[in-house]
LUMKE-220795 format. One line per 10 residues: for each residue x, y, z of C-alpha. Coordinates in nm, 3 decimals. Layout:
# LUMKE-220795
X/Y/Z  ...
END
This chain:
# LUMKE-220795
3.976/-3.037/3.077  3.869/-2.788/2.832  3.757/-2.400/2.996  3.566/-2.167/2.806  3.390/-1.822/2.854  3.060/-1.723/2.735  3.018/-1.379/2.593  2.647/-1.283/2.688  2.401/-1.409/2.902  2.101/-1.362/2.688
1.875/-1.605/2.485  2.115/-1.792/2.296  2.369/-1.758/2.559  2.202/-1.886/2.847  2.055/-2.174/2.575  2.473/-2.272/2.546  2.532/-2.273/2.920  2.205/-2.456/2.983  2.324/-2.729/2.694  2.702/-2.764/2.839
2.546/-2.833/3.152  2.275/-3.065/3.078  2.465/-3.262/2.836  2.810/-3.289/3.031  2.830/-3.652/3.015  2.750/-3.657/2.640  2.985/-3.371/2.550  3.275/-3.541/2.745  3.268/-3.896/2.571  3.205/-3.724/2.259
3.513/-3.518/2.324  3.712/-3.773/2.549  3.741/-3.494/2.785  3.568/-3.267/3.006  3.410/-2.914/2.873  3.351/-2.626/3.164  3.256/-2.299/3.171  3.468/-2.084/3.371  3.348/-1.761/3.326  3.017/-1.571/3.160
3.082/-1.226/3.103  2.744/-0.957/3.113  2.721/-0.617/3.221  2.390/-0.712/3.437  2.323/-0.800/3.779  2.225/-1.207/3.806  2.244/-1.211/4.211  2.111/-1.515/4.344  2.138/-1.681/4.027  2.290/-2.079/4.060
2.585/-1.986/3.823  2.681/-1.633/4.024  2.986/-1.710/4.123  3.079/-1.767/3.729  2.924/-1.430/3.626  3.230/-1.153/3.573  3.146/-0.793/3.369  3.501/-0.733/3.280  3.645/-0.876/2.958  4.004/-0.860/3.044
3.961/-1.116/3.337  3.858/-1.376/3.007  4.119/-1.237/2.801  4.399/-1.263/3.062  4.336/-1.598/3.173  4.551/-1.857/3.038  4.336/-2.176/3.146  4.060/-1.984/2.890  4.126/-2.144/2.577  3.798/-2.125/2.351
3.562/-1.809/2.365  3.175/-1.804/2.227  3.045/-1.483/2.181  2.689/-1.431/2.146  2.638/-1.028/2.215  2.509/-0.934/1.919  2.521/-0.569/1.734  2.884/-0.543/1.605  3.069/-0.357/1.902  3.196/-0.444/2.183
3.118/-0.827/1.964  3.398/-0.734/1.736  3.635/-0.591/1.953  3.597/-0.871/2.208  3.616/-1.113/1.921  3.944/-0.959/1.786  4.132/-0.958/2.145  4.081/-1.279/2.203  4.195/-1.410/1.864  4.535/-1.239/1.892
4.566/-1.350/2.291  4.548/-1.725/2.103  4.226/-1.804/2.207  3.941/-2.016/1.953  3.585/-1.794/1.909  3.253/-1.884/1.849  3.000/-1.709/1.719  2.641/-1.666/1.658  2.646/-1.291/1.557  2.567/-1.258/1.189
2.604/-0.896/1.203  3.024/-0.919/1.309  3.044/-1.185/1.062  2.902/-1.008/0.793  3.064/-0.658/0.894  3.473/-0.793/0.988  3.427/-1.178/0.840  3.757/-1.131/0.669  3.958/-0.898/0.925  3.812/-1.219/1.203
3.909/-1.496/0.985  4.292/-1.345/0.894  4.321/-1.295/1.277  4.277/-1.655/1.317  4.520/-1.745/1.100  4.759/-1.552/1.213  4.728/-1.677/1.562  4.650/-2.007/1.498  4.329/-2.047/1.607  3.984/-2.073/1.454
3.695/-1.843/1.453  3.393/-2.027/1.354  2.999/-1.905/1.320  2.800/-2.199/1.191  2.511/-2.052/1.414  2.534/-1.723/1.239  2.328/-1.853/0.930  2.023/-2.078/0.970  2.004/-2.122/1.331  2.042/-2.497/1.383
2.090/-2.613/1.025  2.440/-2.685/0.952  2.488/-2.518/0.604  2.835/-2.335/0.670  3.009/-2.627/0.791  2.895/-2.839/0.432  2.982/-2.504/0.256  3.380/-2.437/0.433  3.425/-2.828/0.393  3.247/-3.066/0.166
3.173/-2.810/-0.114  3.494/-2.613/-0.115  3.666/-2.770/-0.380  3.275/-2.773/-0.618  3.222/-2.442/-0.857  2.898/-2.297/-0.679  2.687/-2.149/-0.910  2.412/-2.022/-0.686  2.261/-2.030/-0.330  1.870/-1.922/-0.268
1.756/-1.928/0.070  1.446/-1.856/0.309  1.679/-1.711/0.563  1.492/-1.516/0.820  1.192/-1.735/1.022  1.030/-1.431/1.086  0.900/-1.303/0.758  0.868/-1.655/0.630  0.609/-1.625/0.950  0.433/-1.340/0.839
0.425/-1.435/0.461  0.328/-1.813/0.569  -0.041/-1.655/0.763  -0.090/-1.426/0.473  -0.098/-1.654/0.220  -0.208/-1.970/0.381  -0.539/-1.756/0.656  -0.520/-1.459/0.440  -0.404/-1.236/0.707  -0.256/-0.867/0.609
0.058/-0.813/0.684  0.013/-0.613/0.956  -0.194/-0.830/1.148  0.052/-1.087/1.103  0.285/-0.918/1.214  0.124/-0.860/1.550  0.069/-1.257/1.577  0.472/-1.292/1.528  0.532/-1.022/1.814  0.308/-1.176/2.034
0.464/-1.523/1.979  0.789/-1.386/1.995  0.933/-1.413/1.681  0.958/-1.056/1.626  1.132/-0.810/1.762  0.887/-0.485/1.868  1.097/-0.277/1.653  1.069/-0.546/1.348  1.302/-0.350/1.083  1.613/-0.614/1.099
1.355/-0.849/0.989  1.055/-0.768/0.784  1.329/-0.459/0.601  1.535/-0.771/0.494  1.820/-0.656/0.712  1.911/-0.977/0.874  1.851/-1.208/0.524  2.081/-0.977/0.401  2.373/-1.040/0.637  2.310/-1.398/0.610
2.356/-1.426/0.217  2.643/-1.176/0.228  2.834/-1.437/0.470  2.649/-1.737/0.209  2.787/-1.569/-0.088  3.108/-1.480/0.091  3.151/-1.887/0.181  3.090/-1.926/-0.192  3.317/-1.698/-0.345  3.538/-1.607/-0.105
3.449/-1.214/-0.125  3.248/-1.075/0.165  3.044/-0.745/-0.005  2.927/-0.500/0.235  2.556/-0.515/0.307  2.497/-0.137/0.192  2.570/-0.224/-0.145  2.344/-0.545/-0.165  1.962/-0.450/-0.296  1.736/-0.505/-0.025
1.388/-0.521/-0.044  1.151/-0.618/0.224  0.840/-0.768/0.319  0.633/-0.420/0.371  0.483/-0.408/0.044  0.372/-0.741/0.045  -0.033/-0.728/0.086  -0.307/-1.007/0.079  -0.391/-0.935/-0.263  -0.035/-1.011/-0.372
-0.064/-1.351/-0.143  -0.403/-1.468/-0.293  -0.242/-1.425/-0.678  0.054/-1.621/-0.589  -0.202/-1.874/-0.455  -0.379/-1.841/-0.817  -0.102/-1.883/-1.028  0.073/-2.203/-0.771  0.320/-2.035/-0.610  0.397/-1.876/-0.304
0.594/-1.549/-0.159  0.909/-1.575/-0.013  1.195/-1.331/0.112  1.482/-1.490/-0.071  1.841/-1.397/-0.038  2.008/-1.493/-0.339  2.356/-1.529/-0.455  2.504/-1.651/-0.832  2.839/-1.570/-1.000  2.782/-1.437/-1.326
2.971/-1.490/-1.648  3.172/-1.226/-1.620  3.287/-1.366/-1.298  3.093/-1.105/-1.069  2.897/-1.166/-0.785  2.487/-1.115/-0.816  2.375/-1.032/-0.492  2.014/-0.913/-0.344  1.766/-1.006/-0.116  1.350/-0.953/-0.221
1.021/-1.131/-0.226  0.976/-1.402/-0.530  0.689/-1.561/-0.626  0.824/-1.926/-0.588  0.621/-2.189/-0.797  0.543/-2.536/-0.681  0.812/-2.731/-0.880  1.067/-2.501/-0.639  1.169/-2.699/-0.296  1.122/-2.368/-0.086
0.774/-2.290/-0.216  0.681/-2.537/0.105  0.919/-2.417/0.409  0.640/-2.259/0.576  0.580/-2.077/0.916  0.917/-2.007/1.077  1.130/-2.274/0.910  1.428/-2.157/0.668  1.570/-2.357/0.359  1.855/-2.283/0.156
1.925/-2.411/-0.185  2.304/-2.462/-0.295  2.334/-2.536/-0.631  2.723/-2.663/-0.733  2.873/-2.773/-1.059  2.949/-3.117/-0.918  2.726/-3.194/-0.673  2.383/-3.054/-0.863  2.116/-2.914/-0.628  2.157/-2.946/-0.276
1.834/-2.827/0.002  1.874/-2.748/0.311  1.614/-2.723/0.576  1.518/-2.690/0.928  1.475/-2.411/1.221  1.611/-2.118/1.198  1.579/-1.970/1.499  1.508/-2.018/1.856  1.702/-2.043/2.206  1.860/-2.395/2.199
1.853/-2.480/1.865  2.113/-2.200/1.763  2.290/-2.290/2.082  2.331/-2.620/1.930  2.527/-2.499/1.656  2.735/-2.290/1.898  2.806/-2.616/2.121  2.846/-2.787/1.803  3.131/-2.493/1.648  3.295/-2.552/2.008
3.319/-2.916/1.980  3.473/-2.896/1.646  3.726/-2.645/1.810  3.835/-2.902/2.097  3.855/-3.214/1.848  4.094/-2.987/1.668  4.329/-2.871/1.942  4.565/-3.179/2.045  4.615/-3.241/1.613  4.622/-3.041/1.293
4.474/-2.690/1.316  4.106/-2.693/1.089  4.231/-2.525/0.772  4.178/-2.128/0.744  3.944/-1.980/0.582  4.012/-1.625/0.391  3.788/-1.404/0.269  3.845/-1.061/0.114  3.608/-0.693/0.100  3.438/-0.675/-0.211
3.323/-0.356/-0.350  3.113/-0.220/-0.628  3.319/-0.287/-0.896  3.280/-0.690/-0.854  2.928/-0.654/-0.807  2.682/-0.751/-1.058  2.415/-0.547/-1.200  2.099/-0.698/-1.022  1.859/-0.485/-1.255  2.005/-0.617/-1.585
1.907/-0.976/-1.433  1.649/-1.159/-1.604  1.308/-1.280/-1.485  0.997/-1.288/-1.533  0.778/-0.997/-1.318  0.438/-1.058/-1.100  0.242/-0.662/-1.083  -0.020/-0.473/-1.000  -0.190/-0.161/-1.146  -0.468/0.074/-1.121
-0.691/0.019/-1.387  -0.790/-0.272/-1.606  -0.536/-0.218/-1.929  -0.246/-0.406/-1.917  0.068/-0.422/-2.102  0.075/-0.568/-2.451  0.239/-0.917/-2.451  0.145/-0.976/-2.032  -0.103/-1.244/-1.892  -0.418/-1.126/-1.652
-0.393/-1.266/-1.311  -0.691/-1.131/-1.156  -0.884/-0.762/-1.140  -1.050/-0.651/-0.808  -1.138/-0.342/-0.657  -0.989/-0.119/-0.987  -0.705/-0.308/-0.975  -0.563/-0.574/-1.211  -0.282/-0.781/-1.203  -0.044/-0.998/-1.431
0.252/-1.154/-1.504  0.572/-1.067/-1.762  0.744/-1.248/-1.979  1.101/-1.252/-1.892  1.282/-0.971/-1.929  1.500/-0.722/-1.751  1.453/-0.422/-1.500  1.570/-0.168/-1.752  1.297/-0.351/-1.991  1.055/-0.384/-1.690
1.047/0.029/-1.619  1.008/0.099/-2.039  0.685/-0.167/-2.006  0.504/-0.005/-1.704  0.599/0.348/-1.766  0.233/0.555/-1.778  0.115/0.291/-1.535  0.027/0.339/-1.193  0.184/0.034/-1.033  0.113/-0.062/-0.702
0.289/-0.390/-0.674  0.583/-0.594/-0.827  0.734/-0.900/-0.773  0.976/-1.124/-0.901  0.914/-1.467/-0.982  1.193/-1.705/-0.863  1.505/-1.752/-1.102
END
């Protein structure tokens, strides 16, 4: 028998308990062995709840237990999730995690803990929710060259951007309809801010290359400035808006990094993951183009991935440890210019003149838009300077 302890008794915590007891039967052939839960550790009260007598608020109980061999942690925030984490790597215990923001934040102080102590530390759930894409990227791609991973990473915005284009709803009003559904949070900055995409293709890019950059230094751009103007000329000109997080090396062997709405034509795969759905596009010098696609969110199917991280643990424990994975901090100085990358521009100005050399998409309301040719951001500021923009957009690269 395999014991375990489940860090927080939230959403996607009480998902994983509510999977490792409904499928018991399953998880034990699978495993040849039986899986129990022997503690849950959270701060709050759960009297008169029918797993009580599991519920402990004191870490140290999990981390001086012996019979405790795998840990899934599923706070969220980074501390106590890191600290936690840490401990009960170097007591010789395997973790689990769904926490993008610990990943992204101590990925490579985590992983080198793990090694060290022989364990694993996995966090297939931290990206995509239920789609396995960091499995296929620590395994079957890690001998490939990647050369670039796109992705529709956060179900929320792809939400919002999904009503505004498709029942041209404003932003704002869409974002009501994904409170009041539950996809978003009431303070909605992680998501619509690009906050959470961003920690996603950090880890993405840091799976890739094996350098995880800090998320300060990535350009974020959100969803805000997105209106239904914008969404009705990417309708005109066969595309649609999307927050992509995108990652490429460049030929100087840095990292290009950034996270921003694209006008995504047609001919792209993720022009039709729509409503809360994420895809992610891995593009690799053997294996060509690779898509990715499914939920990426909700209670029990990121608790899948957990249960699915766990099982991988136990398979692992009576034979060959799974092989480490190391990642080092990036900083500035491996970072790519993301402003000297080309592409071509979607904007917006007041008034009817537009640039020499651009193409009309539509005037309304003293406004007219159009696209670029492609060119760079240094080049993009020299053609609208005297303009008064009021939107821009990058088409998909």
């Amino acid at each position: 028998m395999v014991k375990m302890a489940v860090i927080g008794f939230g959403n996607i915590g009480g998902g994983l308990v509510e999977l490792v007891e409904s499928n018991r039967e399953i998880i034990k052939k699978d495993l040849g062995t039986e899986l129990e839960i022997k503690y849950i550790v959270d701060i709050r009260d759960f009297t008169g709840h029918p797993l009580e007598h599991k519920i402990v608020k004191d870490f140290n109980i999990v981390l001086n237990d012996p019979e405790v061999s795998v840990v899934a942690e599923m706070i969220g925030g980074s501390h106590p999730a890191f600290d936690f984490s840490i401990a009960a790597l170097k007591a010789g215990k395997h973790v689990v995690s769904s926490n993008k923001e610990v990943v992204a934040n101590f990925g490579e102080v985590l992983l080198a803990a793990a090694a060290e102590n022989n364990v694993a530390y996995l966090f297939e759930a931290s990206v995509g929710g239920a789609i396995p894409i960091i499995r296929p990227m620590r395994e079957s791609l890690s001998s490939d060259n990647i050369l670039s991973v796109n992705g529709i990473l956060n179900g929320t915005t792809n939400y919002i951007l999904t009503q505004m284009l498709v029942n041209n709803t404003s932003f704002e009003d869409a974002l009501k309809q994904a409170q009041q559904l539950g996809y978003a949070e009431a303070n909605p900055s992680a998501d619509v801010d690009g906050i959470d995409a961003c920690r996603k293709i950090c880890i993405l890019a840091a799976l890739a290359y094996g350098t995880v950059y800090p998320s300060d230094l990535v350009l974020t751009e959100g969803i805000r400035g997105v209106s239904k103007r914008d969404a009705s000329d990417a309708a005109r000109l066969g595309a649609s808006i999307k927050l992509i997080g995108h990652c490429e090396k460049t030929e100087d062997g840095k990292v290009l990094l950034c996270v921003c709405p694209r006008m995504v034509p047609a001919s792209v795969p993720l022009y039709s993951v729509s409503d809360v759905f994420n895809g992610i596009m891995v593009s690799g010098e053997a294996v060509g183009d690779l898509m990715f696609y499914g939920r990426g969110a909700g209670r029990i199917p990121t608790a899948g991935a957990v249960l699915a991280d766990i099982v991988e643990v136990v398979k692992h424990m009576s034979s060959a440890q799974l092989p480490p994975a190391k990642w080092v901090r990036g900083d500035e100085s491996t970072l790519a210019d993301v402003k000297a990358a080309k592409c071509a521009y979607y904007c917006r100005i007041e008034g009817e003149k537009i640039p020499d050399g651009c193409v009309m998409v539509s005037y309304e309301d003293g406004q007219t838009s159009f696209s670029t040719d492609v060119i760079d951001g240094y080049a993009l500021d020299t053609l609208l300077d005297g303009y008064a923009v009021t939107s821009k957009i990058r088409f998909f690269a």
